[in-house]
C-alpha positions in Angstrom: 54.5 -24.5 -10.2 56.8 -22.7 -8.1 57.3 -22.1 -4.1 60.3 -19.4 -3.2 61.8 -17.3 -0.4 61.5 -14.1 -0.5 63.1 -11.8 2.7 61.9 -13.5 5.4 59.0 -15.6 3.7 57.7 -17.8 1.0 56.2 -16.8 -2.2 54.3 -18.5 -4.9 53.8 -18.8 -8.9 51.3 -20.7 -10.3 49.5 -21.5 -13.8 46.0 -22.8 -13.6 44.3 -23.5 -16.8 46.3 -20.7 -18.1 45.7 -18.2 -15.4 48.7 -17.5 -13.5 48.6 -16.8 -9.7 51.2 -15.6 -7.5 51.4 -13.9 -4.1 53.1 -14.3 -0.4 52.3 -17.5 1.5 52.8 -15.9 4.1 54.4 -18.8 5.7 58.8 -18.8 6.8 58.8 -22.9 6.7 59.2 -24.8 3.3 57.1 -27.7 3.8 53.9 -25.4 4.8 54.3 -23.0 2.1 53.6 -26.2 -0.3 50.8 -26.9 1.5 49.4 -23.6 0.9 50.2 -23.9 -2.4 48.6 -27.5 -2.8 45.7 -26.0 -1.0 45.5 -22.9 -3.1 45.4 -25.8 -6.4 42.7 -27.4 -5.4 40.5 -24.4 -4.2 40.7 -22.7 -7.9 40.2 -26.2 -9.9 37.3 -26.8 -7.2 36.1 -23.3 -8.1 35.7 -21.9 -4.3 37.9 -18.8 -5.1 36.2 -16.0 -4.8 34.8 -14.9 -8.4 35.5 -11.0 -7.5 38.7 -11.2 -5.0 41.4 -12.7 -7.3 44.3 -14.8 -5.2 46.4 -12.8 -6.9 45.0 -9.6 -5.1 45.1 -9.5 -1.0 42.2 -7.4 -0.3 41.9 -5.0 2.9 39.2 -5.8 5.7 37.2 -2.8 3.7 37.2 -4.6 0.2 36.5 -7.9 2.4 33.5 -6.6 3.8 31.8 -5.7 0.6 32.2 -9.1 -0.1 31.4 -10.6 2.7 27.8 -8.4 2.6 27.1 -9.4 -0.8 27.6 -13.7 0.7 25.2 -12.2 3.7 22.3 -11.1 1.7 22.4 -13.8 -0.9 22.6 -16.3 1.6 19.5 -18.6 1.5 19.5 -20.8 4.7 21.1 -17.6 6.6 17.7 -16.3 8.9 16.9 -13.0 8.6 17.8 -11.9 12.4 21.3 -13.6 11.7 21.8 -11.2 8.1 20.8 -8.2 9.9 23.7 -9.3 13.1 26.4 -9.2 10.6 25.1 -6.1 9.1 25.3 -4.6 12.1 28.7 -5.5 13.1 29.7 -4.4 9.3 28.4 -0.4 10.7 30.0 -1.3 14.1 33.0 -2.1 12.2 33.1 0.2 9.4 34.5 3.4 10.8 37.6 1.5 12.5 41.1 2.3 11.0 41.5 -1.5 10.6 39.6 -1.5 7.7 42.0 -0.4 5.9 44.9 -3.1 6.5 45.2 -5.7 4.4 43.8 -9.2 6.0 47.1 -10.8 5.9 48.4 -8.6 7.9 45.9 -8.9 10.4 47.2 -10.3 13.8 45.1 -11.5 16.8 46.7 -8.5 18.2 44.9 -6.0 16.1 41.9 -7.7 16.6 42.5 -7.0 20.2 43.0 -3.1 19.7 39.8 -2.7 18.1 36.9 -0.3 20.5 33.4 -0.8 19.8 31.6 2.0 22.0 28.4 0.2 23.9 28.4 -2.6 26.4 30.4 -6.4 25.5 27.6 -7.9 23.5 27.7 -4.8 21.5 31.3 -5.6 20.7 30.9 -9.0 20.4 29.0 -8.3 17.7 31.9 -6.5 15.4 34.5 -9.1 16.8 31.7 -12.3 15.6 31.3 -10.4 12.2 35.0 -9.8 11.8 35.6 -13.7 13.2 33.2 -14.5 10.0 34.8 -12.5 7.4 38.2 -14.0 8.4 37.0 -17.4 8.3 35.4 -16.7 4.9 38.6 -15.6 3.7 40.1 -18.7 4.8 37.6 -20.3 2.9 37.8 -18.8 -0.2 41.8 -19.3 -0.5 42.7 -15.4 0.3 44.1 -16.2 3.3 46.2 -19.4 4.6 45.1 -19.3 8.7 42.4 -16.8 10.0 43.5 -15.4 13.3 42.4 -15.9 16.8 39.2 -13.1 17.3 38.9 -13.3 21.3 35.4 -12.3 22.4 34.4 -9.7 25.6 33.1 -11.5 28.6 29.1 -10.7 29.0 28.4 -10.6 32.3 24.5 -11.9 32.8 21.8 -9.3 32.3 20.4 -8.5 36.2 18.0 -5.6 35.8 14.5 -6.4 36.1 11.1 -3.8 35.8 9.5 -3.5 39.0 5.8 -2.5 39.5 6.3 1.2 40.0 9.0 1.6 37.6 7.2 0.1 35.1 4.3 2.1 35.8 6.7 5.2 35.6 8.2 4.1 32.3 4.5 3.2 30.6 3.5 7.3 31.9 6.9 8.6 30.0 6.3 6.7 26.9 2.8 6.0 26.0 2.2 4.4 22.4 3.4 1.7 20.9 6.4 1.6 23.3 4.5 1.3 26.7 2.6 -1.2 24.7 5.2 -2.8 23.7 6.8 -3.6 27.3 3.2 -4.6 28.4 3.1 -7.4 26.2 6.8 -7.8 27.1 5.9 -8.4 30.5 2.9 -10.4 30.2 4.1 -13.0 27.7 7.5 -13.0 27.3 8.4 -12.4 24.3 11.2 -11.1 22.8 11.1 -7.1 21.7 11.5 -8.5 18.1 9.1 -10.6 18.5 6.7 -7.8 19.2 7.4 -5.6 16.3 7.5 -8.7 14.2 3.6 -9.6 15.3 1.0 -10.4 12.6 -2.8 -9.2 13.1 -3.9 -12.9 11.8 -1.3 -14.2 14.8 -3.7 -13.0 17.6 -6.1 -14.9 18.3 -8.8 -13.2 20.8 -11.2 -16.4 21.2 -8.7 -18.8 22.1 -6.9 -16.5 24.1 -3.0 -16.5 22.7 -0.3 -15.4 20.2 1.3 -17.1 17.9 5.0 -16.7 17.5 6.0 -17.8 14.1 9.4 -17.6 13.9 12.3 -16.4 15.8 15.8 -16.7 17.4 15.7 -20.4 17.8 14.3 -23.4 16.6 11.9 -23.6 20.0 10.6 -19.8 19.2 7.7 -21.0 17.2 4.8 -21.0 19.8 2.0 -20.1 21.6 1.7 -17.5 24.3 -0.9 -16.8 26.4 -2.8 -13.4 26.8 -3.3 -11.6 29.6 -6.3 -9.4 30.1 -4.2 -6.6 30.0 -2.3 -7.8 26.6 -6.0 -8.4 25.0 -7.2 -5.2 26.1 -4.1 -3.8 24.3 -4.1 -5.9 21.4 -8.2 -5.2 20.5 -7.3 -1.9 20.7 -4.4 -1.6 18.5 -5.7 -4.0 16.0 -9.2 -2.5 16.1 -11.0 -3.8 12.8 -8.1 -4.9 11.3 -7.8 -8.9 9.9 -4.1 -8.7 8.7 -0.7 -7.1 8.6 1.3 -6.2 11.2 0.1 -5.1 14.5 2.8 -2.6 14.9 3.1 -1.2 11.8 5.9 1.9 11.2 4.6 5.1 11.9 6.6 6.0 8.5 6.1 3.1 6.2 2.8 1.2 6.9 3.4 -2.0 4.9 6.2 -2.5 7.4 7.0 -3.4 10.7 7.9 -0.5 13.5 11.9 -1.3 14.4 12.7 -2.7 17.6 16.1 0.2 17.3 12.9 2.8 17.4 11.3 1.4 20.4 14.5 0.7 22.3 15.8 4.3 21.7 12.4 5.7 23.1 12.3 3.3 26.3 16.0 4.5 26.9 15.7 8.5 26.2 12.9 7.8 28.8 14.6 5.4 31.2 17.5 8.4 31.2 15.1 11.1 31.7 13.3 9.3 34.8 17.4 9.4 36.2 16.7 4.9 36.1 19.8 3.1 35.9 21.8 2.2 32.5 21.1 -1.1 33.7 17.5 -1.3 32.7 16.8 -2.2 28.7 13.8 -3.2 26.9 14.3 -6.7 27.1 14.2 -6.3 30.8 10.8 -7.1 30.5 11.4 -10.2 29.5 13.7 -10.7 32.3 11.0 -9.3 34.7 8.6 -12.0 32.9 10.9 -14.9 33.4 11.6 -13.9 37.1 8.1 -13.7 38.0 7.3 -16.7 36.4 9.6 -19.3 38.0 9.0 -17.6 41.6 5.4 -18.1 40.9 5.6 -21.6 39.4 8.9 -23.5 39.9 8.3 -25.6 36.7 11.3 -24.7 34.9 10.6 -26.5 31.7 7.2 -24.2 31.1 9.1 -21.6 31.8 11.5 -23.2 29.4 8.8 -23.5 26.5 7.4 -20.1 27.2 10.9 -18.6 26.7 11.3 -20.2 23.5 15.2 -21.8 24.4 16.5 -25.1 23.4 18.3 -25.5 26.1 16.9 -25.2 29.6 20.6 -23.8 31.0 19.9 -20.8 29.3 17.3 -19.7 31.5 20.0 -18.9 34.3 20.5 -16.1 32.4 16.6 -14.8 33.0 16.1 -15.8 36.7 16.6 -13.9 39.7 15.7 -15.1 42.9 13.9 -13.3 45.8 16.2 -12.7 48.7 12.6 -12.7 50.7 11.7 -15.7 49.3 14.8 -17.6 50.3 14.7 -15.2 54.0 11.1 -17.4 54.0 12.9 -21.1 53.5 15.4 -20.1 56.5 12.6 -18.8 58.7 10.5 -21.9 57.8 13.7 -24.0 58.5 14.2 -22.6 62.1 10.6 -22.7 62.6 10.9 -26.7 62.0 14.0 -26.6 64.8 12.1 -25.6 67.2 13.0 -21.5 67.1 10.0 -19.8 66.0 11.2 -16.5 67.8 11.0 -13.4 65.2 14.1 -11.1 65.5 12.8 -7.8 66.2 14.3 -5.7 63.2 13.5 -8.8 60.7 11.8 -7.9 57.4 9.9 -10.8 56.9 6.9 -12.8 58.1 7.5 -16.7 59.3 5.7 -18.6 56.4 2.6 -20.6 58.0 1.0 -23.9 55.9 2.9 -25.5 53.4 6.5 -25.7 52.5 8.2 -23.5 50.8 10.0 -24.9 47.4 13.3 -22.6 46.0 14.4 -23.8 42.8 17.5 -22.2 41.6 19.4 -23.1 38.3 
C-alpha cells in the first residue's frame, strides 16, 4: 500500500486480494490522497467498483456514458419517463467534443463551455445527465470529487392557446394532433399523458379518464370529459375495448410519440407565422389558466394538475389583466367614483365581488 508524489500530484499502488491498482489521486495534499486511497480500499473489498471500468483505467465521458446507459436501462425503481430523460441528454450530449476527455480531467469550467442547441430546459437536460454520470463515477470509485455542473435558469413558461389560435392550429393539423391538444385543453393533461392513454382508461358512462401513471406520485387520477373530449374519444376508439387509444401510425402495438406530435404542432405553429413561444404543452397551460380564473380553488386545480406541491402551479397560471382592471373598477366603484373613463376597455362589474387569487 503505497501513496506518492508524482509532478505536481499524488499517485497510488495498491494490492487487493491480489489485484493490484494504481493510478493518479488526483489530489496535491498528502493527507487527502490517503483518504482517496482508504476510500478506494473499501469501495473494491465492498464490491461497488464498477465490474467493466477498472480503477486502474480512467475512462472518457464517452466510455462513461455506455456505462452509465447500461445502470439506466437495468435500473428497476428508475420510471420509465426518468430512463428515457437521461437517454436523451446521452443524444444531447453525444456529439460534444467533451466526450472525449477523460473525467478526471473534467473541470466545472468545461462543464460550462458545453452548447446544447434548444431552449434552457433543453440543456438542462444534458447538464442533469452529465451531473449523473459524474456522480456515478464518484460512486463507483473512478473519480475522487465530481465537479460542480451549474444548470441554465428556466424562465416560466407564458404562452397560452387562445380561442382563435387554437381553432387555427386544430384546421392546420387535423388527426391525432388537433386531437391531441383538444383533450390537452379540456383536461389537462400532460402530452405524454395523452399518447400514453389506454382504450380500457376511458370510461364513457361515468364520464372520465383515468391517468395511471405519470411524472409524479399525484399523476394517478381521474379527469373529467368534456363533451368535446367524449365526442373525440368515441370516435377514435370506435369499437375498440383495449390498447392504446393513440396507437403509432407505424407500429400499432405501440403508442404514437409525443416527439411525433410536438414536431407536427410546431412545423404548423411555424407555418401559421405563431410565436416560438407557443408549445404543445401550452394547452395545458391554457387549461390551468382557464381553470383557476374560472374557479379560484387552487387545490382542485392542484389535484387536476397532478403536482405534489401546490407552488408549482405558479408556473401554470396567468392572470387576466381584465380581470384584475374589474377588482380596481369594483374598488373605485365602492369609493364612491363610479365614473367610466371614456377610452377604458372594460365594463364596471355589477353584483357580487370579485375574488383575484394569485399564487
Amino acid at each position: 500500500m503505497s501513496v506518492f508524489k508524482r509532478g505536481s500530484k499524488y499517485h497510488y499502488e495498491v494490492m487487493i486480494d491480489g489485484t493490484r491498482y494504481r493510478g493518479t489521486t488526483g489530489e496535491v495534499v498528502l493527507s487527502r490522497a490517503r483518504q482517496f486511497e482508504a476510500t478506494l480500499i473499501t469501495r473494491v473489498r465492498e464490491g461497488r467498483h464498477s465490474p467493466t471500468l477498472s480503477p486502474r483505467h480512467i475512462p472518457t465521458l464517452r466510455e462513461l456514458s455506455s456505462k452509465f446507459l447500461e445502470f439506466v436501462q437495468e435500473t428497476q425503481h428508475m420510471k420509465a419517463q426518468t430512463k428515457e430523460y437521461y437517454e436523451y441528454g446521452l443524444k444531447l450530449l453525444s456529439g460534444h467534443s467533451v466526450m472525449g476527455v477523460r473525467i478526471d480531467r473534467l473541470s466545472t469550467q468545461d462543464a460550462e463551455r458545453i452548447t446544447i442547441p434548444g431552449s434552457p430546459s433543453t440543456a438542462n437536460c444534458g447538464l442533469r445527465t452529465l451531473r449523473r454520470m459524474l456522480n456515478l463515477a464518484e460512486e463507483w470509485g473512478l473519480l475522487h470529487k465530481a465537479p460542480k455542473i451549474h444548470l441554465h435558469e428556466e424562465l416560466g413558461r407564458s404562452a397560452t392557446i387562445e380561442a382563435g389560435t387554437e381553432q387555427r392550429l386544430s384546421d392546420s393539423l387535423g388527426g391525432s394532433c388537433a386531437q391531441a391538444i383538444q383533450i390537452i385543453m379540456d383536461t389537462g393533461a400532460r402530452p405524454q399523458e395523452v399518447c400514453l392513454l389506454k382504450v380500457q382508461n376511458v370510461n364513457f358512462e361515468r364520464g372520465y379518464i383515468f391517468i395511471e401513471s405519470g411524472k409524479t406520485r399525484k399523476a394517478r387520477r381521474y379527469l373529467p370529459m368534456s363533451d368535446r373530449v367524449t365526442e373525440v374519444l368515441k370516435g377514435q376508439i370506435g369499437d375498440r375495448t383495449e390498447g392504446w387509444v393513440f396507437p403509432s401510425p407505424r407500429y400499432p402495438d405501440k403508442p404514437i410519440q409525443r416527439a411525433s406530435l410536438s414536431q407536427a404542432f410546431n412545423i404548423a405553429r411555424n407555418e401559421l407565422g405563431l410565436s416560438k413561444d407557443l408549445k404543445l404543452y401550452s394547452a395545458r397551460h391554457s387549461f390551468a389558466t382557464d381553470i383557476m380564473e374560472r374557479t379560484g380553488n387552487v387545490f382542485l386545480l392542484q389535484e387536476l394538475m397532478g403536482h405534489t406541491d401546490v407552488k408549482t402551479l405558479g408556473r401554470y397560471q396567468h392572470p387576466s389583466i381584465a380581470a384584475v382592471s374589474m377588482v380596481v373598477n369594483q374598488r373605485n366603484l365602492e369609493r364612491g367614483f363610479p365614473q367610466k373613463l371614456p377610452h377604458s376597455n372594460f365594463a364596471i362589474m355589477e353584483g357580487p365581488e370579485v375574488v383575484l387569487s394569485i399564487a
